[in-house]
Structures are given as C-alpha cells and as structure tokens.
N, C-alpha and C positions, 0 to 999 in steps of 0.2 A: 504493500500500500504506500510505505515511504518512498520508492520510488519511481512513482509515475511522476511526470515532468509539469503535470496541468496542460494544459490547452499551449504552453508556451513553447514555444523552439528556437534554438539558437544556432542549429546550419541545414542547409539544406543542398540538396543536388538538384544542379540545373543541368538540359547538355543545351546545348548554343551551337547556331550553324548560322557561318556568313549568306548569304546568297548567293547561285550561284551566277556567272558572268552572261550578257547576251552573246547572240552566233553575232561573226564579224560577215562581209560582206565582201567575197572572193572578189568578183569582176571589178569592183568599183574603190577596193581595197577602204570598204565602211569596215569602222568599229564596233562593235559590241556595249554595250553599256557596262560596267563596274556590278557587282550583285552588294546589296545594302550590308550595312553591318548591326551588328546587334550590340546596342551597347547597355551599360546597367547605369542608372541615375542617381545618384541619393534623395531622398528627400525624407521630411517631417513628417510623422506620423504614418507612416508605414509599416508593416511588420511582414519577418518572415511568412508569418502565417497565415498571412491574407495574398502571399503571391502561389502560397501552397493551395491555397480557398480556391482561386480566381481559374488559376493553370495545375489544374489537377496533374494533368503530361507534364507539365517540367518541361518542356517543350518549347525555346523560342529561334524560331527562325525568319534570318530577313529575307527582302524582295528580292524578286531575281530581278538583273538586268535586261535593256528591254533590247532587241534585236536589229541589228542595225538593215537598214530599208533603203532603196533610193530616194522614197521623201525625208529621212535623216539618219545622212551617213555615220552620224554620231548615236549612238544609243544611248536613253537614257540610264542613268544611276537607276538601280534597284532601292526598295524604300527600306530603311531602317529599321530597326524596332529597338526600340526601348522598354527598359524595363528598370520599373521603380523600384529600389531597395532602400532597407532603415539606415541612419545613421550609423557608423561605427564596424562596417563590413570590410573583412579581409574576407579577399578574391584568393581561395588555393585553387592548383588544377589540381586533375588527377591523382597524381601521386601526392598530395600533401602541401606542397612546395609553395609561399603565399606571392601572388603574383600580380597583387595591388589592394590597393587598400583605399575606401571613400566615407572621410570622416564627415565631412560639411554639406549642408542641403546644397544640392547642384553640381557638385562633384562628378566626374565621369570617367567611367571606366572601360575602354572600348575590349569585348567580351570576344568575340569574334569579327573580322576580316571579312568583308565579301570578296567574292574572284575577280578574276580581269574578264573582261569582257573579250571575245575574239578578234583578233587585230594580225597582222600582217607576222607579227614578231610568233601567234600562236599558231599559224598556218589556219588561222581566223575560227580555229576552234574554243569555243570559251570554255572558262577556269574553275574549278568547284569552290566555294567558299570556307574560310578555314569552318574545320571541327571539332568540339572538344566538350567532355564532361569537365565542368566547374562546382564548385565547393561555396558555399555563400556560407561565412564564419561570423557570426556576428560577438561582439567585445563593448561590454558598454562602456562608452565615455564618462567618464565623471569625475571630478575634483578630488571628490570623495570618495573610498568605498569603505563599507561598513562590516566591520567584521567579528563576527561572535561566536559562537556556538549557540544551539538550537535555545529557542527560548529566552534570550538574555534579553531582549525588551529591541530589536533590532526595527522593525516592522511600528513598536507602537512610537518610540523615539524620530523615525521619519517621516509618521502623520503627524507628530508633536510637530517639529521643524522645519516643517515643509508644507506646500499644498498636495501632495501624494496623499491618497487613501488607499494603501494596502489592505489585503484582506487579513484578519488579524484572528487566529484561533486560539487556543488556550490548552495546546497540546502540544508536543514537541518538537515535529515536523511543521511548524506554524506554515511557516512560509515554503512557495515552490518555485516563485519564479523571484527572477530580478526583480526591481523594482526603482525606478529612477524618481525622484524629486526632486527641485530647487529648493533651496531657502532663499528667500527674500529679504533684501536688508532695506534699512529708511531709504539710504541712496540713493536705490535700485539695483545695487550689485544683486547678482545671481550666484549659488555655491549649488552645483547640480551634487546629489549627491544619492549615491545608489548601495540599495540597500541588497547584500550576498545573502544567500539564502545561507541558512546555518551550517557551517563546515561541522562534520565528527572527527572523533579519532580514526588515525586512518585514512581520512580525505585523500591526503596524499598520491594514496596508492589504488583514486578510484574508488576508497566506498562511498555508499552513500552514493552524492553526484558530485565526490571531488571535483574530480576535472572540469566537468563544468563550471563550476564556480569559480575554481581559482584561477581559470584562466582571464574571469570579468575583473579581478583583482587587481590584472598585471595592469590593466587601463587608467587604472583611478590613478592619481598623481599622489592622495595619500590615504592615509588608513585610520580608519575613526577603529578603535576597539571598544566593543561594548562589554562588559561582564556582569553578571548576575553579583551582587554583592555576599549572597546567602552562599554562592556555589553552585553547583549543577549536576546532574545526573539524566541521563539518557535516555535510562531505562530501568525497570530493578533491578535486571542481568549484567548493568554495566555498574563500575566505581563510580564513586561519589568525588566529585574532585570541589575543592576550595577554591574560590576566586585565584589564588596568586597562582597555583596548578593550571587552573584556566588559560590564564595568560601566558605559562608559561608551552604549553599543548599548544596553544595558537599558534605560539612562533615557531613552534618545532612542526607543525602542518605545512606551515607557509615556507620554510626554510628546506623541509625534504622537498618541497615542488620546486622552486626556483630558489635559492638564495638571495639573490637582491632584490625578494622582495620586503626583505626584514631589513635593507638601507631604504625603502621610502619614508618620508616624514611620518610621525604617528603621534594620536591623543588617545585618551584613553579616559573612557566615563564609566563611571560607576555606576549601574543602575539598580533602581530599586531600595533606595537610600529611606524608604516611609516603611520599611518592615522593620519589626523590632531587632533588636538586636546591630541594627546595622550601624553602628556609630562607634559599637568596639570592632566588631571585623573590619572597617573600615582603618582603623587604629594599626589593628594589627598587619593589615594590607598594605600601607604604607610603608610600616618599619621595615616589611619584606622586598619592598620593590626600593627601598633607598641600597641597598645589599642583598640583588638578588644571589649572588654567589655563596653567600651566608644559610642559606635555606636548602639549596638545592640536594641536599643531604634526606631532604624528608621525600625526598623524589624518588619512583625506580629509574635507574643508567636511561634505558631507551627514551622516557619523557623530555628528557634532557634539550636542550636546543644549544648547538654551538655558539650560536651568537645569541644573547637576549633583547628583543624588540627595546629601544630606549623613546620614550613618552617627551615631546614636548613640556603636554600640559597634563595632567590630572585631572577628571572633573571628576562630582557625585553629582549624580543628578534622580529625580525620581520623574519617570514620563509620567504616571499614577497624580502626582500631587504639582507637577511643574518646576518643582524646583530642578538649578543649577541647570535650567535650559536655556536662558536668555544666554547667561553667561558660556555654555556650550559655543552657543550660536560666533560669541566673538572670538573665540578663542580659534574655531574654525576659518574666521574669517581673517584674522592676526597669521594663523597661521599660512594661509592660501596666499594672502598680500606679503608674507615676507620671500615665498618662494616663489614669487612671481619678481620680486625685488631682485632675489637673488639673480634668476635667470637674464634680466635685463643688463643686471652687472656682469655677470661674466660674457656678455653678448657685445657689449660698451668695451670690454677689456680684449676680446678676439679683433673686433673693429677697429682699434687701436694698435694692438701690433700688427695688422695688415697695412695701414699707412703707414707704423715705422719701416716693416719691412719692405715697403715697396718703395 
C-alpha cells in the first residue's frame, strides 16, 4: 500500500520521429521539402501526467515534407509538432544518458530532426527523419527542499508557509507525491519550496521510493530539515529513534546516495514544540548537536554518517500552534539572500580576473 506513487509520475517514455523529407524533382532538378521536427516546450502548469492522459501512444511525430512539383520546385517544410512538458525536465535517451534539460516556461528542446527533402545531392530521393525513444525525467526546482522522515510535520509546515495545500493524513506514509509551494514575503520575494515525500531507513538503496525522492533533493539549492521533537518510529516492527538519531539517519541516507548532498546549505526546525515534554528534549537536542561527535557512541557503526549535516540556523517551531514560523520564514529567506550574495560575488571575482587576464 506504501508504495503506490498516487496518480503522480515523474518520467515517462516518449518515442519521437522527425518527418520524413518530400521526393525531389528528377527532370527539373526540384527539391523536396525538409520533414518537420518534433520539439518538446516547457511551460506552467503542465504535468507528466496529463501528456500521458492526452497521448495514451506516447507517440509524436512531425509533418512530412511536401513534394517538390513544377508549380514549386521548392517543397514545403513538413509541420512541427510540439509538445508541452512541466518545468524542470531532463531529456535522457535510451540508454540513460541526459541529453538536455528545460528549466524555464518557453525553453526548447529540439527532440527529433526531420529528413532532407530529395535534392540532387540524394539522387532526389528523400530522407527518413531522425528516430528515437526519449526519457522525460522530471526534478523539481526549488530553493528549498524539505526533508524529514515520514510524519515529522513536512506537508503541514508547507501549508503553514506557503499557499500549497497538501493533502495531509495522520499516518505514516502521509504524503506521496512532491509537492511544491512558494512563500510569500511583504516585498514580494518568492522562496518556492518543495516538500520530499518522507525518506526511511534505507532510502538509499531504493526502499520505500528512495530514489525517487532523492533525486528531487539534488535540485533544491538547500535543505530545510524537519524533525519530530518527541522522535519517531515507522512502525512497531521498526526502532524507535530520538530526534538527534533522526538527524543523524538523514544525513547518512543522503550521504550513501550522493555525498554532496550533505555540502548544501541546511536549517533545521524542530517541530512539534506544543507537546509536553518538548522543552527538555529540546534541551537535550541541542547539547547533542553543539558535539555531535560526543554522542555518536549511543549509535550502532552503520547509522553513523561520515560527515554530519552542519545547520545554519536552529528553529523550534510548532505548525499545531504557529509558533517559530514567522521566524522560520526569515531565517529561510536570510539564508537564500546570503547565497545568492554569495554567488554574485564569486561571479564579480571570475569577471574580474578575466579582464586582468586578458
């Protein structure tokens, strides 16, 4: 039951065929027309799963070229076809290999080639248009991604700070799909921020819908951590882990998948801060995370993470009662404006040694 995907999909198989060329035109040494190409578009609001809805076949192919005639020795171009896809798609072929990628509405990705038209050079025989099965990958963009284990409050903290309304259950497997939001600030600054559906032990290596998720991870620019304050548990078949265990399982998930994912920026909120008790685990969470090297002793070897995620900022916040979410809010957005600072400067400092050296 945990894992069916919901109605959501994140790649799909297209095959794509150029058009093929017009016949050229022996006696009178006419061309053939070009056969169209197929290209993919990006745009707003679209989803994989409305090109799956629309073109059941998977199927897009362009116009053929038009045949060259003595009323015109030139044939026309075959007609295009376009095909709308969502934000944030890598283009694989075949074998895997990513062979573009359309982040921005409008962006274009030409999918297949149409053939040449029949011309003197083909002994005026026209040309088949390229053909190829393609991979449509989709990777959410976001500022932000949100990462927790199952249940840590991920889903209700992004309807708290955002306009997103996730669907929100009160079982372990809460959430199935992405889910992307903005925050809104006075300004009008936007912090898009996308909420991972809950990673388990293991993720890593594919359980659960590791791979899936962690590959939306690699997009976000940083990483909000959420943790249950009380702790967490999975299952009654599985261990009971303590927030600072949590954290520390996170980064050892994220770190067996890619390593640099644990060099992105990180904050880290505490949630759930209106249940009793939470003001000494709290207490004691902090001691653990000023010295997590100090602790790791209460750990088995394999929980272990080579490197441990280092936090910005700390928050408690409770989505329940609203506290420590304004302040969330800035701390995200303190953080997002310093590495966007960043980048400008070292982009200011490339710039610069390029007119020294030149």
């Amino acid at each position: 039951l945990f894992y069916q995907y919901g109605n959501f999909i994140d790649d799909l198989r297209l095959y794509v065929r150029g058009g093929t060329g017009g016949m050229g035109y022996p006696r009178l040494g006419g061309e053939g027309g070009r056969g169209g190409d197929v290209w993919f578009v990006a745009r707003e609001k679209t989803t994989l799963k409305s090109i799956r809805d629309r073109y059941p076949q998977k199927r897009f192919v362009a116009g053929t070229g038009a045949n060259s005639s003595v009323k015109a020795l030139k044939g026309e171009k075959g007609k295009d076809c376009e095909v709308h896809v969502p934000l944030g798609i890598s283009v694989l072929c075949g074998d895997g290999k990513q062979i573009g990628e359309l982040n921005a509405a409008g962006e274009r990705f030409l999918a297949a080639r149409g053939g040449l038209g029949g011309s003197l050079a083909t002994n005026f025989m026209p040309c088949k248009g390229q053909r190829r099965i393609v991979h449509l990958d989709l990777k959410l963009i976001a500022d932000v991604g949100l990462v927790g284990f199952p249940n840590a409050g991920k889903s209700s903290l992004l309807s708290k700070v955002s306009h997103a309304k996730p669907e929100i259950a009160n079982y372990a497997f809460t959430t199935i799909q992405p889910e992307l939001g903005k925050i809104m600030y006075a300004d009008y600054k936007q912090i898009s921020v996308a909420d991972l559906p809950g990673l388990i032990e293991g993720a890593h290596a594919n359980r659960g819908m590791g791979h899936k998720f962690l590959k939306h991870v690699e997009r976000t620019k940083q990483l909000l951590v959420v943790v249950d304050i009380s702790g967490f548990q999975l299952s009654i078949k599985t261990q009971f882990r303590t927030a600072f265990e949590t954290i520390l399982l996170l980064a050892k998930e994220l770190e067996l998948y890619k390593e640099e994912l644990l060099t992105k920026p990180a904050l880290l909120a505490i949630n759930k801060m209106d249940l009793p008790c939470a003001k000494d685990n709290l207490n004691e969470l902090l001691k653990q995370l000023q010295n997590p090297r100090d602790f790791l002793h209460l750990l088995e070897e394999e929980m272990i993470p080579a490197n441990t995620l280092e936090f910005k900022d700390i928050i408690p916040i409770s989505t329940y009662t609203g506290e420590g979410i304004e302040e969330l809010k800035a701390c995200i957005r303190k953080s997002i404006d310093e590495d966007a600072e960043q980048e400008n400067e070292e982009y200011r400092k490339k710039k610069l040694l390029l007119l020294q050296t030149s």
